[in-house]
N, C-alpha and C positions, 0 to 999 in steps of 0.2 A: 432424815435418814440417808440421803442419799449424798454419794460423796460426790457426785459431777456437779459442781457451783452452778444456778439456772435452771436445771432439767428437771426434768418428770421424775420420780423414784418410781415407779412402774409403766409399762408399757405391756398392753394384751393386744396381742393378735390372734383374730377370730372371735366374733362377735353374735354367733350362736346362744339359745338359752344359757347353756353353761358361762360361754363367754360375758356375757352382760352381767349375770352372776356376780361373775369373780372382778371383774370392773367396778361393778357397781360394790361390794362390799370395801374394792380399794379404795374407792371415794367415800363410802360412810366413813370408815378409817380417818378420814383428812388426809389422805396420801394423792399427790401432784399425778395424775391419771393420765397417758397421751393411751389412744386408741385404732385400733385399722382393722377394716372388715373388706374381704374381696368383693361383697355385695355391697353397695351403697344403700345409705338410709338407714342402717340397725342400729344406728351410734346417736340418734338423736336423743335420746332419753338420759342416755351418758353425760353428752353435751349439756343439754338442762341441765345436770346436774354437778359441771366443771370438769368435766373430763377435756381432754384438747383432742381433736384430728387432726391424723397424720393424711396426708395427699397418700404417698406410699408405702409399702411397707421398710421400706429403704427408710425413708424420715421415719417412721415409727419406732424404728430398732434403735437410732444413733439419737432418738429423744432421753432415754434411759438408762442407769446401767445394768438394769434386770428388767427382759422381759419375758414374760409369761404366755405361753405357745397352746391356746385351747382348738383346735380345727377339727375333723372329722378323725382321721388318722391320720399315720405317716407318710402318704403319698400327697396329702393337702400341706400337710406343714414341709417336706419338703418341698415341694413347686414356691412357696413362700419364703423359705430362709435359705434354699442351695441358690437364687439369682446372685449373681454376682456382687451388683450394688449391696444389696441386704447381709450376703457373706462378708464382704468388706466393712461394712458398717458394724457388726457384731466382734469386731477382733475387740480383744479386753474387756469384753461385757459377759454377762450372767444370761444362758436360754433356761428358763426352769419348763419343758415339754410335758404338758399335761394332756398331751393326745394319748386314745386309747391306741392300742397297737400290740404288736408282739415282742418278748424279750430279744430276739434277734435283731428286730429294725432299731429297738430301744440301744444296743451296744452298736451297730453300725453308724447311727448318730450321734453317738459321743465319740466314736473315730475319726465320725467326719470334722466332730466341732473341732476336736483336737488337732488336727490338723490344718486348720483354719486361727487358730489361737480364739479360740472361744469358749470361753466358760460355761460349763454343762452340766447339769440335775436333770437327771428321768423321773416323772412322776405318774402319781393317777387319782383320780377324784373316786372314794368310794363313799359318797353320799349322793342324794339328789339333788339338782337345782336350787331346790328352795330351804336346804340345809342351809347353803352357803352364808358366811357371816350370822350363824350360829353354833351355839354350842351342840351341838350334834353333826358338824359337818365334819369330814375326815380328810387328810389329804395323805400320803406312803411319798415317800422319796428314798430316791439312790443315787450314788454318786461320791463324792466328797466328801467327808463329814466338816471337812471346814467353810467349803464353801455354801453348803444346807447350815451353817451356825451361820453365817453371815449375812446371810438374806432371812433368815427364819422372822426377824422383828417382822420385814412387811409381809413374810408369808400365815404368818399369827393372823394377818387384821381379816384373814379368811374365815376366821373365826375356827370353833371346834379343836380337833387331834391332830396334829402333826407329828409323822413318825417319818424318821431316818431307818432304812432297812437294811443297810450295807452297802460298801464300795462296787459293788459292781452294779453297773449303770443297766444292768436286765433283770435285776432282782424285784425292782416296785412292778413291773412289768408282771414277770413272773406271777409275785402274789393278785394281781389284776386280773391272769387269764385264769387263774384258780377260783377264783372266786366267781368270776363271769362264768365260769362250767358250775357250779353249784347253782345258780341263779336262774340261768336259761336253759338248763337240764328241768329243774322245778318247776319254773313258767309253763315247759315243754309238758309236761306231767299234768300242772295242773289244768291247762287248757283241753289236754286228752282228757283227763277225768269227768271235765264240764261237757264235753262228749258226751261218755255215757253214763254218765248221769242222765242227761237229756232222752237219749235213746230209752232208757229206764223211768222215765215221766217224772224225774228228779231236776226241780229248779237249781239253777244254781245258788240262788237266796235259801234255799231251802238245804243245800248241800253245807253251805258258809259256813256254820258255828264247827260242823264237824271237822271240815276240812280247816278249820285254826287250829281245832286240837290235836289235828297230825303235826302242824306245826310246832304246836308246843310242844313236843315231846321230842321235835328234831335235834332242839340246842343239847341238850345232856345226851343223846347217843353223837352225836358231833365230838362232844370230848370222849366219852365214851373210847369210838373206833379212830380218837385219834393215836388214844394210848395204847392199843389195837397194831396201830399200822405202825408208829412206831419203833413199838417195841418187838414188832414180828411175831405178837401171841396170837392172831386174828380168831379169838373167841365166840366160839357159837354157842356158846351156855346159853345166852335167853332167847337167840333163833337163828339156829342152824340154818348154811345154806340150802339143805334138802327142804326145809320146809318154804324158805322164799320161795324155790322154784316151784315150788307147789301152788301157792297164791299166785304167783307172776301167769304162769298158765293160765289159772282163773280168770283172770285180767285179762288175757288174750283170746281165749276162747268167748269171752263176753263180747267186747270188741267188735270181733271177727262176725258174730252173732248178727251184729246189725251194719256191717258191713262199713266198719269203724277202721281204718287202717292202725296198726298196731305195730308197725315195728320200730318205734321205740323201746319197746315193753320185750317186743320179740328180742333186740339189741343186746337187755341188760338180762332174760330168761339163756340167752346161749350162753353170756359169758358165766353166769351162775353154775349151766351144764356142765363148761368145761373145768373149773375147777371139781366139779362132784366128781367126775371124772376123771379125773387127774390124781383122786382118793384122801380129798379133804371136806367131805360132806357133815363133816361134823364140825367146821371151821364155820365161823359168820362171813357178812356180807364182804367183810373189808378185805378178806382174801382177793376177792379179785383184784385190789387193786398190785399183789403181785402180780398177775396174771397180767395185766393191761402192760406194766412196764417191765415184761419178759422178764424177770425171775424164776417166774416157775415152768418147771419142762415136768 
């Protein structure tokens, strides 16, 4: 696959769970693997298994002509690709950045790349670790569309969904930080609830079955209030927000009861307030989300 005569057809830098990952599924693949981690020693299982080490990330880059950027955030992958040598070594090559980050830092390094002559895809991993080289793993890209057709063969051998989200290089971003607020708003939630539950002499083994059924009923109000917000009908036909506020209180006063911090709850009972107030009390939940991005006066 790779058009450089000699070299590696991938290059990872950063060598975290993730990173080993996505290395290691490169090498089931049969794809020619060079590797570089800031911390020495996480690349030996790599190595077993044919991968190559680069000494730095300078040689790691110019092993390849796409490499693949897994670090903490964008302040780690930059200190690693803005050095000089490693900028120089990337001119005419592919960075596909699969650090998490925000859509802003995600468009300010494809300006950078750009102006370096460096070939750029923002991406973001929304599976776990151990998805990875399966069909359940996911991966979002933006950028190019021709340049995301052209790497896609080795970015396939990740196995799972690969999806192109459009040309602007903060869009995988975007859906990334969306999706990260669904997720550790709920974590948030649910770790409160195992609270009080506890406080209420409720196991959490004992809470378990129930609390999956709130799950399951999450995915169909999900399409639900998307066609909701949408469409700007924010229907409270099966529960108005007067009545949320009324249970969110409940939740707060319980809380509070055993001396349970609650302003989480407290967070999403105001913004609730303000819309009934504002005199759409008979609108559902998803009115707030006018409220959050200032629409509604």
């Amino acid at each position: 696959m790779s058009t450089y005569v000699g070299e590696s057809v991938v290059t990872v830098l950063g060598l975290g769970p993730m990173g080993r990952a996505l290395a290691g599924a490169f090498l089931d693949a049969g794809l020619r693997v060079t590797v570089w981690n800031r911390t020495p020693g996480r690349d030996r299982e790599l190595l077993d298994r044919g991968a190559t080490a680069a000494a730095s990330p300078a040689e790691a880059v110019a092993a390849s002509p796409l490499t693949v950027v897994c670090v903490v955030n964008y302040d780690a992958a930059d200190a690693v690709l803005r050095q000089d040598p490693v900028t120089d070594a990337l001119k005419g090559r592919t960075v596909v950045n699969l650090c998490a980050d925000t859509p802003a830092r995600a468009r300010d390094t494809a300006e950078w790349a750009a102006t370096h002559g460096i070939r750029y895809l923002d991406g973001a991993i929304m599976s776990m670790t151990t998805t990875i080289g399966t069909p359940e793993a996911e991966v979002i890209y933006s950028g190019p569309e021709d340049l995301y057709r052209e790497h896609l063969p080795v970015l396939e051998t990740l196995g799972g969904t690969h999806t192109h989200l459009g040309e602007d290089f903060g869009r995988a971003a975007a859906f990334d930080i969306a999706l990260l607020d669904i997720f550790w708003t709920a974590m948030s939630g649910y770790a409160h609830a195992l609270a009080v539950a506890r406080a209420e002499g409720i196991t959490a083994r004992e809470l378990l079955p129930h609390a999956q059924g709130i799950g399951a009923i999450m995915s169909p109000l999900f399409e639900e209030f998307a066609r909701d917000a949408d469409d700007g009908t924010y229907s409270g036909e099966l529960n108005p927000i007067t009545s949320a506020v009324s249970t969110m209180a409940h939740v707060i006063e319980t809380s509070e009861s055993h001396g349970i911090d609650a302003s989480l709850m407290r967070a999403a009972e105001g913004q609730a307030r303000r819309v009934v107030g504002l005199g759409h009390g008979t609108d559902g939940i998803t009115r707030v989300t006018e409220l959050l991005g200032r629409h509604l006066r």
